[in-house]
N, C-alpha and C positions, 0 to 999 in steps of 0.2 A: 742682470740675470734674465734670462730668458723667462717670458709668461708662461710659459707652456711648463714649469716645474710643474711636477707630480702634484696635486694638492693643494693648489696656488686658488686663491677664493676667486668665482666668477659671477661677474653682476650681469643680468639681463632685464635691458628697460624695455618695456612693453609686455602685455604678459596677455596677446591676442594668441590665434591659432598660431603663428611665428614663432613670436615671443616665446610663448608656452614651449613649444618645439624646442627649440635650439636650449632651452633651460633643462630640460630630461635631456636634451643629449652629454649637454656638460656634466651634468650629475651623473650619469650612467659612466663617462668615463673618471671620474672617481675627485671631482672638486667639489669642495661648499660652491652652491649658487645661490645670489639672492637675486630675487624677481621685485622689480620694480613697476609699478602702474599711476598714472596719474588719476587713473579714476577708482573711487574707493573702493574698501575690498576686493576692485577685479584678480590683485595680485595671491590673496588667501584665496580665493576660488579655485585661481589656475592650479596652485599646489595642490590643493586639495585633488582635481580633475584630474594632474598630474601621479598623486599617490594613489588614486584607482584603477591609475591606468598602468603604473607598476605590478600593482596586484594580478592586474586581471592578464598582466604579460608573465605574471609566476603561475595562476592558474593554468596557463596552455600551456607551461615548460617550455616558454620562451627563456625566461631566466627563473634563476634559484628564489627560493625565497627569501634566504638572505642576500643575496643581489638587492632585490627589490627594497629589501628593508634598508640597506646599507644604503641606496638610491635616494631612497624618502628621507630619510633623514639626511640629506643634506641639500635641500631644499629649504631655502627658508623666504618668506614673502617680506618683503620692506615697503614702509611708505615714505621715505626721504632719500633723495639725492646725498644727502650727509650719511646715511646709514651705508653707502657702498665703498667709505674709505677705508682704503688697506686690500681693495679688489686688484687683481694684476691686470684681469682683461673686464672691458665692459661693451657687450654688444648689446645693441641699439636697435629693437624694431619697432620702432611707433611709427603714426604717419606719415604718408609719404609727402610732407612738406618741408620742404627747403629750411625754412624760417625756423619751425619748430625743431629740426635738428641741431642746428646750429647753434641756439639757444642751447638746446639739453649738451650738444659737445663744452659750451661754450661753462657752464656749468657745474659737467667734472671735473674741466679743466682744474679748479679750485680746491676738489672734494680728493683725486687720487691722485695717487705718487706719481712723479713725473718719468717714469719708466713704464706704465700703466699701457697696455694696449688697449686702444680707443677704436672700436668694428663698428661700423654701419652694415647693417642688413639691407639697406637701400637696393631697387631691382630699377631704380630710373633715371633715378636722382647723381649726376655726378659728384663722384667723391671727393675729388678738387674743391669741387663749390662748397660740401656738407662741409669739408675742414678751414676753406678762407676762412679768415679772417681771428683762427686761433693762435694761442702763444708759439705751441708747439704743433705746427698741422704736420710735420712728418710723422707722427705716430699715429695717424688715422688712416686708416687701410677699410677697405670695402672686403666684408666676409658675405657673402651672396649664400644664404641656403635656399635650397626648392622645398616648398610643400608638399608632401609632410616633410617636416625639419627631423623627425628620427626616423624615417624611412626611406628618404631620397640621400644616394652618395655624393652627388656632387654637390660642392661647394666654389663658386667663382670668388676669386683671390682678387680684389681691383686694386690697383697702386694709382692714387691720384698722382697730379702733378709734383707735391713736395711731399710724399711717401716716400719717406728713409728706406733704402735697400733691405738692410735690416730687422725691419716692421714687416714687410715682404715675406721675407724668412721664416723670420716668428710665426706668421701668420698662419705659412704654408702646413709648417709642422702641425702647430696646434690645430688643422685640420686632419691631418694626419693620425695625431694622438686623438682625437674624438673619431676615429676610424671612416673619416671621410675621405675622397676621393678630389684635390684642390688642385683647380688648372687656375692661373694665371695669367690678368688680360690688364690694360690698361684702361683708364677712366672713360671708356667709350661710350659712346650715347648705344642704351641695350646691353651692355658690356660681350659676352660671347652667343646667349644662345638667346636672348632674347631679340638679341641683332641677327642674328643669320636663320633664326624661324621666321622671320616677319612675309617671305617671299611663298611661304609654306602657306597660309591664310590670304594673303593677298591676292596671288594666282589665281585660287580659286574661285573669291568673290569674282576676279573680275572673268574670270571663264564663264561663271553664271553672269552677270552684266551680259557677257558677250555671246550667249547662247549657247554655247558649246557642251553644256548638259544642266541638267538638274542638279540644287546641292546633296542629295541621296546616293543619285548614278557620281557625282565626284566623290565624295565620301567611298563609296564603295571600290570604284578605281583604284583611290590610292592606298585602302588597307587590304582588298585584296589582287593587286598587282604590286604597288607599290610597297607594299610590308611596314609599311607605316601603324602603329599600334591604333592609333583613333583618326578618321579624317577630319578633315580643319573645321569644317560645319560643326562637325558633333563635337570637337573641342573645342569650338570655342561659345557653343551651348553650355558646354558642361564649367568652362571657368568664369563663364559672363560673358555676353557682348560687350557691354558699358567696360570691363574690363578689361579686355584685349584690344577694343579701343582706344582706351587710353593708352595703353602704349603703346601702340601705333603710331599716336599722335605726337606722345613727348618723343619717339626716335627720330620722328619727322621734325619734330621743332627744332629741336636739340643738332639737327644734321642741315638748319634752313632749310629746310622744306624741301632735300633732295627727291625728286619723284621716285626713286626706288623706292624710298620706305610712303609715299603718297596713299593717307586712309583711302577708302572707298564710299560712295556712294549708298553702293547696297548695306553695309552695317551701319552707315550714322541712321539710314533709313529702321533696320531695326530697333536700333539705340532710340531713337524718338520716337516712335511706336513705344517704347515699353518689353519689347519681345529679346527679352535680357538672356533667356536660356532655359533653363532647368530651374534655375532658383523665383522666376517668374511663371512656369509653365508653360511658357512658352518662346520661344527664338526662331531658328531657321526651322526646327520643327516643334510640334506639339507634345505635349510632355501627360502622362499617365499619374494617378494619384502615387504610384511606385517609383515615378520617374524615368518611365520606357517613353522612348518617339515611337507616336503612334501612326506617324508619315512620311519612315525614312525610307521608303521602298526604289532602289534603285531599277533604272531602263535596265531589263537583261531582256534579252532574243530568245524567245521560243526556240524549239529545239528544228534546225536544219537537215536534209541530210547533205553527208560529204561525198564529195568526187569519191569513185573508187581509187585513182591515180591521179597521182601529182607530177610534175617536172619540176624539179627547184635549179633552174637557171642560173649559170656561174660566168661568172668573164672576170679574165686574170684573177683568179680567186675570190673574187667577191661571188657572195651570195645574195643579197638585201635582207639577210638576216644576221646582226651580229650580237647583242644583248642578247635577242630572241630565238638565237638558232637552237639551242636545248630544246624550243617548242616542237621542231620541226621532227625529233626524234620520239617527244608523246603522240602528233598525231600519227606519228605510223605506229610505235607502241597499242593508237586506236583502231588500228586495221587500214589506215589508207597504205599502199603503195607509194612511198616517197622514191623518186627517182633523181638522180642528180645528174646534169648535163651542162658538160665544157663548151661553150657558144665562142665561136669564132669570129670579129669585126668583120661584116659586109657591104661592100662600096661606101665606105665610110660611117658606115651608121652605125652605133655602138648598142651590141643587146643592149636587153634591162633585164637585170639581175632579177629575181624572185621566182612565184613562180606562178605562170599564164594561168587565167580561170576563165572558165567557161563564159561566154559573152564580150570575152576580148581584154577582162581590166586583167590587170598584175598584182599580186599579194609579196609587198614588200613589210621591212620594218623602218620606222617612221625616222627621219635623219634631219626632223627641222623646219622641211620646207610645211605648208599646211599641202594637204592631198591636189586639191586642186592647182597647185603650183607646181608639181613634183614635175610630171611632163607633160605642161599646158605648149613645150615648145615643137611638139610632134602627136599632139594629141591622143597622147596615148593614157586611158583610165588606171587609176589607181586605186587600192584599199590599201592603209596604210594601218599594219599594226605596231600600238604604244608599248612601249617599253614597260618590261616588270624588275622588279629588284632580284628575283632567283628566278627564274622562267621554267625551272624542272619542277615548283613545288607552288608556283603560284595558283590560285585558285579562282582567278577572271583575269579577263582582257578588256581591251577598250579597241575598235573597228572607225574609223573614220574612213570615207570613200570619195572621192574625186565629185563633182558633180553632173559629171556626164559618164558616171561609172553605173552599168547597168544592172538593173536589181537584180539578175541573175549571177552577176559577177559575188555581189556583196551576198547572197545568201548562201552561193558557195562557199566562201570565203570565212562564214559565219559556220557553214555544218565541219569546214576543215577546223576552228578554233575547238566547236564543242567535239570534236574526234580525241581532240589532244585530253578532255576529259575538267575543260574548265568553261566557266558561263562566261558570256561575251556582251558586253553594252556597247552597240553603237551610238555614239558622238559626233558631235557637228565637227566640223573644220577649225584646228588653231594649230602654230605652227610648232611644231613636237608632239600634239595632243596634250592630256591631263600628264602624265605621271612624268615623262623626256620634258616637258614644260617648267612643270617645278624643279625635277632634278637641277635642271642645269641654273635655275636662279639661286637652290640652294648653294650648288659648286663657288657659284662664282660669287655669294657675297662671304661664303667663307674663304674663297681667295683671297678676296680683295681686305678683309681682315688680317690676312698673314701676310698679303702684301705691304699693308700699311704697319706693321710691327707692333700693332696692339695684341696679339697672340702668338703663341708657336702654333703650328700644324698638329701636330700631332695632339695639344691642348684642344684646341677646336671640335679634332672629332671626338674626343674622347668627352669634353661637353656636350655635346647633340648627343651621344648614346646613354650617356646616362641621364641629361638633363631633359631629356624628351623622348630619349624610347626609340629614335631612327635605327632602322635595321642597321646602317651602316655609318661612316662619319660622310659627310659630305665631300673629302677632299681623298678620302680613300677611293668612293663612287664614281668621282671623277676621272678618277685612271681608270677604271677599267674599259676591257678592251670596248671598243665602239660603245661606248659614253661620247659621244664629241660634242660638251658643253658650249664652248663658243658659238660652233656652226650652228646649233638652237637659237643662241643668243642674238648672231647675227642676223636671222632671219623673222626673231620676236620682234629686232629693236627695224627692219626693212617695212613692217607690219603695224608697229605703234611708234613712232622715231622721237620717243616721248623724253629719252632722256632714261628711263627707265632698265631698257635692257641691255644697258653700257656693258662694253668689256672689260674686266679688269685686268690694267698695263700685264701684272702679274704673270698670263697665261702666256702672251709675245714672249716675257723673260724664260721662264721655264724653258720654253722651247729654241732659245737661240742658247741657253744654257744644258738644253738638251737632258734634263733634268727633270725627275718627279714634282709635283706641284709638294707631296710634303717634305722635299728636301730642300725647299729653297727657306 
């Protein structure tokens, strides 16, 4: 019989913030739970923490107050391993140690029915490993919640290696029935969004490494271009350095030290400093007795004025605006004259799309190359604008310029953005800039996830938007029109031949199959 009957008693070892979590969700969907802790009374606390926090969710009419009662009473705290027989499911959040899992699986095995579904909450740890070496390790499934456990929908479903189909199933459901939202991946090192955020924080440290802005002006790029909820500085202020580092490092261990997932420099540097985030006062920025950065003030450009008229320059339909052509319609919404003109090949030389600025440079949208590359083979200056996630409702841009692009060109080119009616941080030179930079390393390691069949596609995005808040999935971003991830790709990996900005096979097949990336 299926774990997931109505009413079926559920054990929860660990009774930390997790712990705690995932036990009021099981009880909210209508099972005895008992909470387990190895250290005394943690387990009566959490109940207790637990029945005020039902209360105080019937106070605001979040729920009834018989809910809430109904809720509490079926919470009950245990101090033995023996006190959880006759449980159908028992999830597991204690630390994240191999050994000590193992042991505690190793443990039930003895104590509950041999139909019993056996969860790890594990976010690092492979689920293969946590179940070697039991009687029956097909019943061990990886149930993944995000913190908070009764506020976040998504739950990642992991099947290790000798994960019965079945237990899979089970699992799914019972995600389901606790009104969660369960994608399904295999025992991967990161398993779905911990592996394909990793390029999201990485990018950036190394953009700051590499000069290309300050952590403030990148932060600010990618939540007000990129529509990204928090940018990676401030989040990963806000969950820990020491924390986010760590798992950097087990994806990197766990993958031999593929340089795609390669820590950085600049966070072990914080990490030994001390400058852990918020819960140290301090990290990439400095932190308020309220807990406000007191130093996160992004480059933004004084206010320019714009051309009165523009020419945006076409050949055989290209523009040099494809993400970003919506911009082109606020700034003339801002009173400039946008003008469009069909350019015909001349004794062989092929316009440049965009559109000409004053001093000679060109105002295109960014396709990869770094500015200075764009057309160093005709010397012709560039201002190359970064790409946003909705370009009608974004509220800044990022400007990188050529460098023999003349200061009249780029301040032009700065009073055309603020026309459009958004602030503009100019940035050094890298090749996509900040936001076309990350996109396309998120596209492509959630490619190469669905390449490798440890996800479906459509699981993938529907993980990043709920499990992190990205405006969109990563493999949906990818199709859209002029998105060309590769050609980023290729030009990051021209630029650092690190090993790093590999292309995943995946994109070749799509395209000789002539096919969406989420339908392969």
């Amino acid at each position: 019989m299926s774990p997931v009957r109505e009413g079926a008693p559920v054990a929860v070892v660990g009774a930390g913030t997790m712990g705690a979590g995932i036990a009021l969700v099981a009880a909210r969907a209508g099972h005895p739970v008992r909470l387990l802790d190895v250290r005394p009374d943690a387990a009566r606390a959490a109940v207790a923490e637990l029945v005020a926090r039902l209360d105080s969710l019937a106070e605001r009419g979040r729920i009834t107050a018989d809910q809430a009662r109904a809720a509490a009473e079926r919470l009950t705290a245990v101090a033995r391993t023996t006190d959880l027989a006759g449980c159908a499911v028992v999830v597991e959040a204690v630390a994240e140690d191999l050994a000590v899992k193992r042991a505690l699986f190793a443990d039930l095995e003895t104590v509950v029915d041999a139909g019993a579904l056996l969860a790890t909450n594990t976010s690092s740890l492979s689920v293969t490993a946590v179940a070697s070496g039991l009687r029956h390790p097909g019943r061990v499934v990886g149930l993944h919640f995000f913190n908070p456990a009764d506020r976040m929908r998504l739950v990642e479903v992991v099947r290790g290696e000798a994960t019965d189909p079945p237990v899979v199933d089970d699992a799914v459901d019972l995600a389901r029935a606790w009104d969660k939202t369960p994608v399904v991946c295999t025992s991967t090192p990161g398993f779905v969004v911990n592996r394909v955020a990793r390029p999201y924080y990485g990018e950036a440290q190394r953009m700051v490494e590499e000069g290309v802005a300050d952590p403030a002006t990148v932060d600010a790029v990618l939540r007000e271009a990129g529509a990204f909820p928090l940018g990676p500085f401030e989040l990963t202020d806000l969950v820990g350095q020491d924390v986010n580092l760590a798992v950097s490092r087990s994806v990197w261990e766990q993958t031999f030290h593929d340089p795609r997932y390669a820590p950085t420099v600049f966070q072990q540097r914080l990490v030994d400093a001390g400058r852990l985030g918020r819960k140290t006062g301090r990290g990439v920025y400095a932190y308020d007795a309220m807990g406000r950065a007191c130093d996160a003030t992004p480059s933004t450009e004084p206010p320019r004025p714009a051309p009165a008229h523009v020419v945006v320059q076409t050949f055989e339909g290209r523009t040099g605006f494809d993400v970003m052509a919506p911009l082109l319609d606020r700034i003339a919404a801002g009173g400039v004259v946008v003008e469009r003109v069909e350019l015909d090949e001349q004794d062989g030389d092929l316009p440049t799309p965009g559109i000409p600025l004053p001093g000679g440079a060109h105002l295109l949208e960014t396709y990869g190359v770094a500015a200075s590359g764009s057309y160093a083979s005709d010397g012709r200056p560039v201002v190359l604008l970064d790409w946003a996630h909705d370009a009608t409702t974004c509220t800044r841009v990022a400007l990188s310029a050529s460098a023999d692009c003349p200061p009249v060109s780029l301040a032009a080119a700065v009073g055309l953005c603020q026309a459009a009616g958004v602030a503009v941080s100019v940035v050094g030179e890298s090749p996509g800039g900040i936001v076309a930079r990350t996109v396309a390393m998120l596209v492509n390691e959630a490619v190469d996830l669905v390449g490798r069949g440890e996800a479906t596609a459509e699981d993938v995005d529907v993980a990043m938007i709920l499990g992190t808040g990205y405006p969109s999935g990563p493999l949906e971003w990818g199709e859209r029109p002029g998105v060309d991830a590769p050609f980023v790709l290729e030009r990051l990996h021209e630029a650092f031949p690190t090993g790093r900005y590999r292309l995943s096979p995946l994109f070749e097949r799509a395209e000789r199959a002539g096919r969406l990336l989420r339908e392969l």
